[in-house]
N, C-alpha and C positions, 0 to 999 in steps of 0.2 A: 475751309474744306480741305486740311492737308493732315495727312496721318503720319505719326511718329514714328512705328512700325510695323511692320509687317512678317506674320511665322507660319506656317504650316506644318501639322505635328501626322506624326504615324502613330497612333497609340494602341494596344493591347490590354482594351479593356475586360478589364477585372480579375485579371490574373496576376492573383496574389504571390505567385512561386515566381514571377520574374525579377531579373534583376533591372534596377532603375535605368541603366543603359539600354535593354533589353524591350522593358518595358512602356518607353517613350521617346522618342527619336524623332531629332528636329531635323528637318529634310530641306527649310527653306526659312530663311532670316534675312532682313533686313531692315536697319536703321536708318533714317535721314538725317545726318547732324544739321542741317542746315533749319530744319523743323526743330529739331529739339531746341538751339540758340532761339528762336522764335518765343518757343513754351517757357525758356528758361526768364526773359524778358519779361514777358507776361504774366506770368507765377510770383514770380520775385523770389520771397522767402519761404512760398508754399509749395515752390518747385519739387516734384522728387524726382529724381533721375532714374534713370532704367537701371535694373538688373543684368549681369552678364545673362548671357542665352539659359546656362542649364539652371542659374537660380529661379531666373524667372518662369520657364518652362514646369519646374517642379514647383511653386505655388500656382502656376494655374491648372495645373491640376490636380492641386489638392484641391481647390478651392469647386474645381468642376466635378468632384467625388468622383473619380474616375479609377483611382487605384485602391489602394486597401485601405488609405484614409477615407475613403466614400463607405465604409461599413462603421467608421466610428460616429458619434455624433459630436462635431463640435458647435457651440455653442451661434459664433458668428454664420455661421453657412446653414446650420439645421434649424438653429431655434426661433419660437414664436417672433419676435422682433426681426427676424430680417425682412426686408423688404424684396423681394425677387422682381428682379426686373429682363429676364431671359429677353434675347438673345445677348446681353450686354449684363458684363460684371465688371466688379469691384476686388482687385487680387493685390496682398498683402505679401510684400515683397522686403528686401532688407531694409529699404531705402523708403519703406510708405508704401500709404496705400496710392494703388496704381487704379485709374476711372476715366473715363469708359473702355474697357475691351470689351471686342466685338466678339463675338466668335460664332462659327457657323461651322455645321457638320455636310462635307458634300463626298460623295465616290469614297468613304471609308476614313475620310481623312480630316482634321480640324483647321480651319482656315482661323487664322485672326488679325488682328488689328488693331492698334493702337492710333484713333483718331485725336488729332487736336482742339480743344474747345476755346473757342473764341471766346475772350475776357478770361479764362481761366476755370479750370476744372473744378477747383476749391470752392468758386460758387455753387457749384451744384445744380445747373437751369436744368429747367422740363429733356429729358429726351426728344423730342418732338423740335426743341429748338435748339439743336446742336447739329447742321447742317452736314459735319463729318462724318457723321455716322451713316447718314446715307451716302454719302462718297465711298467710307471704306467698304460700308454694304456691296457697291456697287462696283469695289475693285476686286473684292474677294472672289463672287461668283467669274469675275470672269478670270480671277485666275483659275477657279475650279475649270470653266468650258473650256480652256486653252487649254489644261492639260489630260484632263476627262480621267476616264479611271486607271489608276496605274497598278502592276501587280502586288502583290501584298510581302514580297520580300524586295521592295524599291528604297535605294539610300538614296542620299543625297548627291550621289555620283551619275545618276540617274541623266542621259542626255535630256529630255525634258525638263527637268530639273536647271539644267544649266542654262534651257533656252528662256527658261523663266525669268531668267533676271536681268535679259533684255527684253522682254513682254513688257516687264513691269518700268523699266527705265523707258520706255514708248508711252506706254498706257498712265505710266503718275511720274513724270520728272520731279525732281526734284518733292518729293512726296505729295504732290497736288495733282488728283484723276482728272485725268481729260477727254479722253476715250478711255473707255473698259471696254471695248467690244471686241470681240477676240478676232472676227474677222476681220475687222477694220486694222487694226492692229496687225494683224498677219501679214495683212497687202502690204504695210509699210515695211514690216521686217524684212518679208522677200523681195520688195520694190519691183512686184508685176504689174502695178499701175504705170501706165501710158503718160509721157510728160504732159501735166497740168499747163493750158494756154488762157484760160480763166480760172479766176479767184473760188475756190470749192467750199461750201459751207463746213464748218469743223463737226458737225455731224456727218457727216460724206467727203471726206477727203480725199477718197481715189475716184477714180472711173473705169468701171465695167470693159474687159476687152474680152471680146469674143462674139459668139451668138448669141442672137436676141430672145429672150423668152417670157413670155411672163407666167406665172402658175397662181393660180386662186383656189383654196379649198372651206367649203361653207360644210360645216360641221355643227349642224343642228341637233338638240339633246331633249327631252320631254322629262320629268319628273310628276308623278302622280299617286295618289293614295284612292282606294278605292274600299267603300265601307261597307258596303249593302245596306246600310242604315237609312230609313226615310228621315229620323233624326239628326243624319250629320252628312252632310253635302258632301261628294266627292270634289277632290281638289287636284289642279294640278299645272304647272308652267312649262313655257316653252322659251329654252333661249339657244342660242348659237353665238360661234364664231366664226371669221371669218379672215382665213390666212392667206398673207400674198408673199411672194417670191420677186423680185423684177429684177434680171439680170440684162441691161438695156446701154447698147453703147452710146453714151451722150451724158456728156455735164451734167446737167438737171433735168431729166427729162419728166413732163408729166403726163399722168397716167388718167382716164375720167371712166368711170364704172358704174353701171347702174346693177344694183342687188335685187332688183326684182325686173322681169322680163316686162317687157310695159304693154304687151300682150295678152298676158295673162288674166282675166279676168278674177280667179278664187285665189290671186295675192293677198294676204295678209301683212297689211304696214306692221312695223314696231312697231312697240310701245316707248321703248328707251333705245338709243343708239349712243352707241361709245365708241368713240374713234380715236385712231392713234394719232401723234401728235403731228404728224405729216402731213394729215390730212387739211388740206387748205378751204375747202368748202362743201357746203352741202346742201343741194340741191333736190328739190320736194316741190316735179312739178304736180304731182298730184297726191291720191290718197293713198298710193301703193307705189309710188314711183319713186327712186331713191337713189340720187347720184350722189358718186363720191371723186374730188377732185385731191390730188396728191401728188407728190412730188415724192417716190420711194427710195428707201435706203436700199444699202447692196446687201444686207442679209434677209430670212427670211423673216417675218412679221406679222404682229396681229393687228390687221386692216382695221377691224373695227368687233366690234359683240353687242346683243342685241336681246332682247326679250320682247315676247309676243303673247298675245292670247289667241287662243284657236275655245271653238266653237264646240267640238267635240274630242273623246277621246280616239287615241287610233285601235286601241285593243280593251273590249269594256270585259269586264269577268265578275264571276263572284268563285270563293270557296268556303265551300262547310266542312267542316274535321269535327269528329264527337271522339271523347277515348269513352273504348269501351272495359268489360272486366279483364282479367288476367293480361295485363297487358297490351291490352290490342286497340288499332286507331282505324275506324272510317272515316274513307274521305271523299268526296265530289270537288271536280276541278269544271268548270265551263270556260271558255275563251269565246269571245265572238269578236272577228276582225269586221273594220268601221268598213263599210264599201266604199267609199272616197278614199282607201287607201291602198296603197302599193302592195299587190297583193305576190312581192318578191322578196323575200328575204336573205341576206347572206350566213344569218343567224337565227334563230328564235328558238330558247328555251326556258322550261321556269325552273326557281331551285325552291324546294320546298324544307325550310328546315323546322328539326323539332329539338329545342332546348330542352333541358334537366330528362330527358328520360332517357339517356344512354344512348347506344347505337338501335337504329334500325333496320330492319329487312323486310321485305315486300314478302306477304303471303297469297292475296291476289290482286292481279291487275286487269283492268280491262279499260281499252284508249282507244280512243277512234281513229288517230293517227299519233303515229311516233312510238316515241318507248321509253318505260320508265328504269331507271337504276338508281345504286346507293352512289353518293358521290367518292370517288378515288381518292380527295383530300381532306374531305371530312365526313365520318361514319354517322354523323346524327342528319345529314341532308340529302334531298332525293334530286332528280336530277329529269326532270321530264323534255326530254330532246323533240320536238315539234317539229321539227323539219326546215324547208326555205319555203313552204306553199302552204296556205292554207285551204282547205275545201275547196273549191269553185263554185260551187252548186248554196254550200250551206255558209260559208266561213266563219264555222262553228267547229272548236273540238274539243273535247271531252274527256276526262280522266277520272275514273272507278277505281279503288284500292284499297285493299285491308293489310294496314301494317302492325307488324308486333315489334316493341321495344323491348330491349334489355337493361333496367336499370340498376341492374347488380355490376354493371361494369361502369366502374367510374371512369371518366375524360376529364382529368384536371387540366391538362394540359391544354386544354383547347378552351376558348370565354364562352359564357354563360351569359344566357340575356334572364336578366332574375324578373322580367316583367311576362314573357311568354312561359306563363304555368300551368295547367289544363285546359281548357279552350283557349288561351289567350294566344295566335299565331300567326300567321302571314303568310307570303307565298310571294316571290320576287319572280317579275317576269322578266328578261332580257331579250331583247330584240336588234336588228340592226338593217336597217335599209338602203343600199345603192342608189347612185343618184335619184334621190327624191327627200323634200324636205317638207313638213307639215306649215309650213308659211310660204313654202311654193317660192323660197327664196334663192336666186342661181343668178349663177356671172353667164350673160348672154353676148358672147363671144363677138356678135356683133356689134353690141352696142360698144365695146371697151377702142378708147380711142387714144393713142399716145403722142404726144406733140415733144419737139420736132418729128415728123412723118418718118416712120424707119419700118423696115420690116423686120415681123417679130413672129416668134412661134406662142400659140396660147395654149394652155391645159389648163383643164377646169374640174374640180369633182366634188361631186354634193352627198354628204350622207345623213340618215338619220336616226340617232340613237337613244337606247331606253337609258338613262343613267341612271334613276332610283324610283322603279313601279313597281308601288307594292300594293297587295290585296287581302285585307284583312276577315279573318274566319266570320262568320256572320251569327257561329252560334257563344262569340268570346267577344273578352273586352278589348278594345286599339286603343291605341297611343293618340289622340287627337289636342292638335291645338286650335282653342278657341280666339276670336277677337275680344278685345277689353271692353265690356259692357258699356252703353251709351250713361247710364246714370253715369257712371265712376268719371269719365270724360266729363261730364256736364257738371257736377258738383264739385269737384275736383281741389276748386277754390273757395267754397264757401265755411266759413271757420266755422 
């Protein structure tokens, strides 16, 4: 698990008028001889040795078609036989070919790495079992998070820049990662951790000084498709996550949570729970009740994620659109909000797009609440703004509209969905809800108990959001995926 080196490049992609200095500028290098002695050992006579910085620099990006060699085709990098195996290549240098570079694009800039492979490169094993490559994966990112975005006329002189290369002597001595985590890392650089009087797990190395706090944020999300079809069932999932913070003075202090108020009667269990690795146990004293015991790191983290099924939808609709002659489209919108649901929103509106017929504009409108417009960022989608309330009385609302297209004005510039062509269309609803989650899933303040006894400050905050609800025209064809028919399953094996 120890990488050879390490570079981060500034590049100025695809401008062909720059000069190579100009053009690619290496901001951040370094070698480990003590790894390479390692690889040299182990290669034998397959060894190849690095390149100086700007040889190697300029074949990997040739090899990345990033400069004006990226418009020629050459044979090894474009043609049928190569095998592409992105995020990791294979770069042809004086000295050989050079395998595995990692490389990752983070805040504008190219991170890479040269990881070590155990027994030797020249075999060639599965990616999958070359255990450096998620090491260096995992040194890169954090060098991206330690230095986050920097300006775009940044050299190598750069104080961040310099502070990187005791990030990186903390985080991989001697070229072997041991933490990458940038906060963890920090605390030791600036040494604000409190002298250690017990042994701290090398996951958790320092200890928290200050006020106590903990923060929990459950961020529950819905995806669903809705057909009007008696043919083809509406479909749709629910999952979340579920983030914690613990800033708590104490060696190892542990934390016990329950994700559903034990109260609650219309909780909804998961289906699937996925916890992060801290989590030491899990407790399910009943069919809605769901403790989590852990021991937390000092940064913030994903406690755990989760999938559920719910019963009904929270917003059921249908929409009809017919085009009519000389250009022009009717359309009927209906919403109707579920009653068992939060009838508060921070958001809610739908976007109505229409591919291949140009821009459009609204000739009549009439809504029962809100208001329609063309969208500011793209002229072929409409923009129906609903408000944070639906009805009270009906919660039901409704949208009437005669639109005309232009399709004498082309928009190359913008993609084209070649599947939505005359009736064939949709309607994306977006919504967003304050604490409330459709699994009725929340950190109840009281139940959260932390051992040793300390006093701590708690924040909690639940939301729930539409990530991909869409509703398809009822007088056009959708996009539907089927399950694999039970014959093809059942005969499967029979010669």
């Amino acid at each position: 698990m120890s990488i050879r080196a390490v570079w981060i490049l500034a590049i100025r992609i695809g401008d062909d008028n720059a000069r190579e200095d100009e053009g690619t500028r290496t901001l951040f290098s370094k070698v480990y001889p003590t790894v390479e002695r390692r690889v040299k050992a182990t290669e034998h006579d397959s060894y190849v040795q690095l390149a100086d910085n700007a040889s190697f620099v300029n074949s990997l990006v040739n090899k990345l078609g990033l400069q004006t060699t990226g418009k020629q085709f050459i044979e090894t990098r474009d043609g049928c036989k190569h095998i592409d195996q992105k995020p990791v290549f294979e770069v042809d240098t004086v000295y050989g070919k050079v395998w595995p570079v990692l490389v990752i694009q983070q805040y504008g800039l190219l991170y890479c790495c040269l990881p070590m492979v155990e027994g030797g490169s020249h075999l060639r094993p599965p990616l999958i079992k070359i255990s450096g490559l998620s090491a260096g994966f995992s040194l890169l990112l954090g060098m991206a998070d330690f230095l986050g975005e920097l300006p775009s006329t940044v050299d190598e002189m750069h104080p961040k820049l310099a502070e990187l290369y005791y990030f990186v002597s903390q985080a991989a001595p001697f070229g072997t990662p041991k933490d990458t985590n940038p906060a963890t890392v920090r605390d030791i650089m600036t040494k604000q951790s409190p002298a250690l009087t017990h042994k701290q797990p090398a996951w958790k190395p320092n200890i928290y000084k200050g006020k106590s706090s903990l923060y929990f944020a459950v961020k529950e999300q819905i995806r669903a498709v809705q057909y009007d079809d008696l043919k083809v069932p509406n479909v749709w999932d629910v999952y979340g996550t579920v983030v914690c913070h613990a800033e708590l003075e104490h060696t190892l202090p542990e934390v016990s949570v329950n994700l559903y108020s034990p109260t609650h009667s219309k909780a909804t269990p998961p289906e699937t729970l996925v916890t992060h690795p801290c989590v030491q146990a899990i407790e399910s004293a009943s069919s809605v009740k769901c403790k989590l015991k852990f021991t937390p790191p000092n940064e913030m983290f994903v406690l755990c994620q989760y999938s559920a099924r719910v019963m009904h939808l929270p917003i059921k609709g249908f929409y009809q659109m017919k085009e009519k002659e000389n250009n022009t489209i009717d359309l009927l919108v209906q919403l109707k909000l579920n009653e068992n649901l939060k009838n508060s929103f921070s958001h809610c509106f739908v976007n109505l797009p229409f591919f291949n017929r140009g821009p459009v504009s609204v000739s009549e409108c009439l809504t029962s609440q809100g208001n329609l417009s063309v969208s500011t960022a793209d002229p072929r989608v409409l923009v129906w703004n609903i408000g944070q309330k639906f009805p009270s009385k009906t919660l039901e609302v409704i949208l009437k509209a005669t639109l005309r297209c232009d399709p004498s004005k082309k928009l190359s510039s913008l993609q084209q969905d070649e599947f939505c062509i005359g009736n064939n269309c949709y309607i994306q609803v977006y919504f967003k809800i304050a604490d409330y989650s459709l699994t009725n899933c929340n950190i109840d303040s009281k139940t959260v108990q932390v051992t040793p006894s300390i006093k701590y400050k708690i924040n909690s905050v639940t939301e729930l959001q539409a990530s991909d609800y869409k509703i398809w025209n009822s007088h056009g064809d959708a996009v539907v995926g089927f399950p694999v028919p039970t014959f093809l399953t059942i005969y499967r094996h029979v010669p």
